[in-house]
Every structure is written in structure tokens, then in C-alpha cells.
N, C-alpha and C positions, 0 to 999 in steps of 0.2 A: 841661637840668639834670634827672638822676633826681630823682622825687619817689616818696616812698615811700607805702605805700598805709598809709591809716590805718583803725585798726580799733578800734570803741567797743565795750567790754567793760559789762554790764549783771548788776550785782547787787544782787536783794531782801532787805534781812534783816531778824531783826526779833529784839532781844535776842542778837545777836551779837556783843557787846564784845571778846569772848575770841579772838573766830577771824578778827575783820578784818586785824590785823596780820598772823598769818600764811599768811591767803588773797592779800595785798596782795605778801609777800615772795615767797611763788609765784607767783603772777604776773610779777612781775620776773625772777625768775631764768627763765621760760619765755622772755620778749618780750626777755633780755639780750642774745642774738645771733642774734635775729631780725632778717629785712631790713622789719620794721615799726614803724610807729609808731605807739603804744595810747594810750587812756584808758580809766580804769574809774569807770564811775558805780555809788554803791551809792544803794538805792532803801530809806529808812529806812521801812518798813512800820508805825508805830507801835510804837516799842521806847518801853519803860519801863525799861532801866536806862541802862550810860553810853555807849552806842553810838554815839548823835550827837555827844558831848563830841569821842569816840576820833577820826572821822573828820573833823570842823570842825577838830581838832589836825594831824590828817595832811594835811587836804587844803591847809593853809596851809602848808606847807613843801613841798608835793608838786604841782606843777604837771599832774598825769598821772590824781589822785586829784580827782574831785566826789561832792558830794550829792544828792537830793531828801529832801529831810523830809515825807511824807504828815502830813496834819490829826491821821490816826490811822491803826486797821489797818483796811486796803479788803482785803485778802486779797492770797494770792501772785500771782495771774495780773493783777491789777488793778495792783499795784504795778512787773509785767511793761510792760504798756500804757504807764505811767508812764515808766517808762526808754525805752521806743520811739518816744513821741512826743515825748521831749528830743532825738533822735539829728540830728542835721544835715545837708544836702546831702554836707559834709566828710569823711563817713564811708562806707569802700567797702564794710566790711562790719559786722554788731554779733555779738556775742557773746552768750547768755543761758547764765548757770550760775547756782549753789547760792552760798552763803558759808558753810558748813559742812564744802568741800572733797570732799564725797563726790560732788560731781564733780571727776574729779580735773586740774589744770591741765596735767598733764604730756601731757593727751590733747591740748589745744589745735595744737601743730603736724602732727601728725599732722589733723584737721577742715581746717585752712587749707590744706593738701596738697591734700585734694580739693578746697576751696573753688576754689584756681588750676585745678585739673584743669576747671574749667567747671561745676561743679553751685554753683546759685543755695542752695541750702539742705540743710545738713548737718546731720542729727538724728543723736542718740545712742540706744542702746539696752541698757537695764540687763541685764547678767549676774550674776544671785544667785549670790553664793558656798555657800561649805558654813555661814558664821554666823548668815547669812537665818533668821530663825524658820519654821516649815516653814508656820505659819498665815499669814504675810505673802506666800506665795509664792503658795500656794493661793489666797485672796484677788485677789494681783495678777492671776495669771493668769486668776480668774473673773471679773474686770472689763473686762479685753480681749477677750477671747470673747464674753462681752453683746454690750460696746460693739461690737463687728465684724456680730454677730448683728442685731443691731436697729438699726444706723442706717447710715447712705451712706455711710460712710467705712472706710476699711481701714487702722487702729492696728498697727503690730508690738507685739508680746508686750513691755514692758517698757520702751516707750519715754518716756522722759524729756524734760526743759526747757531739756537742755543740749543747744544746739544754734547755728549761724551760718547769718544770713542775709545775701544780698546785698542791696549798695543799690539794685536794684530791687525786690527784696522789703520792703523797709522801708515802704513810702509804700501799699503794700497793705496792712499790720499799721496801720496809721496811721489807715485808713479805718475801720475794722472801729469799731462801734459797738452791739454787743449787749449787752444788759447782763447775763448769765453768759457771760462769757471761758472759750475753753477752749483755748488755743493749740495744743497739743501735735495739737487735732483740727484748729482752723484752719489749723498750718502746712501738714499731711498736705493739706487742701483746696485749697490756694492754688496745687497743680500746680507749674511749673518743672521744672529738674531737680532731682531730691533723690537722693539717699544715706543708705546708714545706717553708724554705726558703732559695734561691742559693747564697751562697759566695763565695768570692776570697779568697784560706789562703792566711793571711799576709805573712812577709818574718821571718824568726828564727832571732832573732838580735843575741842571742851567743849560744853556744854547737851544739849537733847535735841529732835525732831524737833517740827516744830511740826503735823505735819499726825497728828492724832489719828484715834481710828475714827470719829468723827461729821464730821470733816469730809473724810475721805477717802470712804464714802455721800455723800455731798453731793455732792462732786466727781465722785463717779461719774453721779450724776443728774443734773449739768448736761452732761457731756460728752454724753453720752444722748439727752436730751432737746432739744441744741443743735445735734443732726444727721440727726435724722430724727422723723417723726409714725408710725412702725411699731409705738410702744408704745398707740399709738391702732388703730390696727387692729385690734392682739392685741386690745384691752378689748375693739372691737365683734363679733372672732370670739369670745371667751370668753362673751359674753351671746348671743349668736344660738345659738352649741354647746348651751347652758343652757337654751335656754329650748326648743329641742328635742328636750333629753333629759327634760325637765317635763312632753312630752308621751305620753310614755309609763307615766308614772303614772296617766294616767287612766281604762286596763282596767284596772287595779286598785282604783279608784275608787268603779269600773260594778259589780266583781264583789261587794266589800265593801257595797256599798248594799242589794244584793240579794240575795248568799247569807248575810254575816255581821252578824248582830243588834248583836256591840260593836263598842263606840269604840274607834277605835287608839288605840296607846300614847302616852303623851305624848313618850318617850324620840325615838321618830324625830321625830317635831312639832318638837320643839324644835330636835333634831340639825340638820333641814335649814332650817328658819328661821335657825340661825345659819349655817350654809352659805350660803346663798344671799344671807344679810345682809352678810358678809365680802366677797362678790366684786363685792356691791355700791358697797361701801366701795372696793376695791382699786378697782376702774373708776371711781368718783370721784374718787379719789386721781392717778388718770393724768391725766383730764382737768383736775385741779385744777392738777397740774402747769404744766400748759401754757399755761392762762387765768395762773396768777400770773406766767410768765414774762414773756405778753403785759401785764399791768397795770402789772411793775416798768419794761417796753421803753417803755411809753404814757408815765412819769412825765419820761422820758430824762434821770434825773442825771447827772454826770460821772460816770464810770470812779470817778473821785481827784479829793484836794484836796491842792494842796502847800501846802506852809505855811510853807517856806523852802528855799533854795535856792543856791549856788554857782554855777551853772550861766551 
């Protein structure tokens, strides 16, 4: 007897009331005459309006539809974790997207195409259109160029969450126990064969983007900081550069002592006192980094707290 291959769909949201429904009816109409058989878990990230009402609604008439309810909001990559360590033996492969649609489902059979073709994990990679603010571009693209710059790993330019794994990739994502998640750098690690494939995101049908400038910086220093100690280096070459170029003030020092009767200006005094106090700072700053990373790893919370569940 055929048995069809099943495949766990994985989505975080968090104040998504608006756009479950018709993330839910795209998806149906994708997996309609597909030779698979799906489920979609949405991963409730601490929403405060009526998102869990909408889903515990759906998911009781909808056999194909589950939940997780986090305590609160652990953030999007944790709430990621979250849906990956529900996934089952059962499941040959998982899904991870957006519920906002701007990933868009119609790309899903085309991913599973490759997926059969043999590559264990298929990532996606964003194409900015012409409505992209030209500052978010700029931005994105200086965050990949860091991140590729300074740490072991090699990101494409615009790569995204939307992505399928296979079920032996799964029980690898399962292990993973660090406490800043940065998947999109852990899948690129985790080797197999992989693939990439270029989308347009769709358009947001309702709310608005949860990942602000402060926590898009943030995110960018944990990817960073989760893949390499190069930002450490740079700090010990920037103080060893410094503290050689200090040494060349000092014939100027020798000659000021002996040919010039005044005191220098205060204006350099100060200028390079805060100089030198700034990159001080900046170098603590790096290392403080990475001491807090290790202090949050020493505490080892959970990722997540569910707090109820369907499943």
C-alpha cells in the first residue's frame, strides 16, 4: 500500500488574528492536489489579541490544524525551536515560514521538487522588489556582508526562515541548545545537501512587521557573535594598532619638554582622551558580549514555556 509522505508545516505568530485564516486557506489550496499529506502547527508567540480564540476555533473542526501556546513572547527563532521539537518520527519532512504570507505558499511545491530531487534542506532567499525602502536594502545587505566578513559561516545575501528540512535534519535542530538561536546561520552549518531558491515576499495583508530596528541590531549581533570570536580579535588588533600608534607621540613629548616652554592645548587633551576612552568602551563592549552570552548559556533555561497545547 502507497503511503504518502507526510510533511509538518511550522508557523510562529504573534498578533496574527487577521492573516491565520487566509494563510490556512493557502495552504489548502497549495497541499489540494498534492500527493501529500500536511499538518500546520502555528506556534502562538505571546499574542495579546484574539489569535488563540481564532485557532483553538479552527483547529477543532480542522483535523490538519494544531497549536502551541508559549507562557509568553520568547521571540521568533525560539518560538521556531518550539514547533521543531513538537515534530514527530511521523514527519518526512517540516516546513518553516512567515504567517503574514510574505512568504509566499505558492512557492511550497516548487521547495518540495527539490526536496525529492535529494537535498536534505532547501532555504529560500529574499528578492527585493522595486517597493523595498531603499534604507532596508542597504541595511539588509550590510548585515550579510558583516556577518560573512567576520564569522565561519557563508549567508547568501537575503536569506530567509522559509525554508524545509528533512527528517534527518530535524533531530540535528532538536539538539541544538544555545541560548541565542540563530537558525538561518545554524541551518547553512549543519552541511547536507542544501539548495537555494529566489522569492518575491508577498505583500502583509493586515498588522505590521514585528521585527523593529532594535531588534533587527540585536539579531544581527547574535547571528555574529553565534558564529565566530573574529570580533575578538579585531578588538585585540584595534588596541595592539593603538597602542603603537601612542608610541609615536612620544618625540613629540621629548621635543615639547625641551624646546617648548607651554602647555599644550587642552583641545587635543581632551580630543584624544575621548578617543582612546571610546575604543575602550567599544572593546569592552565586544568582550562583554560574549561573557553575557556565556552567563545566559551557564543559567541553561528552556528555549520556551508552553502553556497549552493541542498537540
Amino acid at each position: 500500500m502507497y503511503m504518502k509522505k507526510r510533511i509538518s508545516i511550522l508557523i510562529p505568530v504573534c498578533n496574527e488574528e487577521k492573516n491565520i485564516p487566509i494563510v490556512i486557506d493557502a495552504l489548502k489550496s497549495v497541499f489540494e492536489e498534492s500527493p501529500y499529506e500536511h499538518t500546520v502547527t502555528f506556534i502562538d508567540d505571546g499574542s495579546n489579541d484574539h489569535t488563540l480564540e481564532i485557532l483553538k476555533k479552527i483547529s477543532a473542526v480542522d483535523p490538519q490544524i494544531f497549536f502551541i501556546r508559549l507562557s509568553r513572547n520568547f521571540g521568533h527563532q525560539n518560538a521556531l525551536k518550539a514547533g521543531i521539537d513538537s515534530i514527530t518520527e511521523k514527519s518526512d519532512a517540516v516546513i518553516m515560514m512567515d504567517g503574514d504570507l510574505q512568504h509566499p505558499p505558492e512557492l511550497i511545491p516548487v521547495m518540495l521538487q527539490k526536496w525529492e530531487e535529494g537535498f536534505d534542506v532547501v532555504y529560500t532567499i529574499r528578492k527585493d522588489d522595486t517597493k523595498v525602502p531603499l534604507l532596508k536594502k542597504k541595511t539588509s545587505s550590510l548585515f550579510y556582508d558583516l556577518l560573512n566578513k567576520v564569522s565561519d559561516i557563508e549567508l547568501d545575501t537575503g536569506a530567509a526562515d522559509f525554508r524545509i528540512l528533512d527528517k534527518k535534519v530535524i533531530p540535528v535542530f532538536k539538539n541544538f541548545n544555545e541560548s541565542d538561536l540563530f537558525l538561518r546561520g545554524l541551518s547553512k552549518w549543519v552541511g547536507f545537501r542544501q539548495v537555494a531558491i529566489e522569492y518575491t515576499p508577498g505583500v502583509r495583508f493586515n498588522g505590521q512587521s514585528k521585527y523593529t530596528i532594535k531588534k533587527m541590531i540585536r539579531f544581527a549581533l547574535q547571528g555574529i557573535t553565534s558564529f565566530s570570536t573574529k570580533p575578538l580579535y579585531i578588538a585585540a588588533y584595534l588596541g595592539f594598532a593603538f597602542s603603537m600608534l601612542s608610541l609615536l607621540y612620544i618625540p613629540y613629548i621629548i621635543y615639547s619638554y625641551f624646546f617648548e616652554k607651554t602647555i599644550s592645548g587642552w583641545t587635543s587633551l581632551i580630543a584624544t582622551i575621548a578617543f582612546f576612552g571610546g575604543l575602550q568602551l567599544m572593546i569592552l563592549g565586544i568582550i562583554g558580549l560574549y561573557l553575557g552570552k556565556l552567563f545566559m548559556q551557564s543559567k541553561n533555561r528552556p528555549h520556551y514555556i508552553i502553556r497549552e497545547s493541542n498537540l
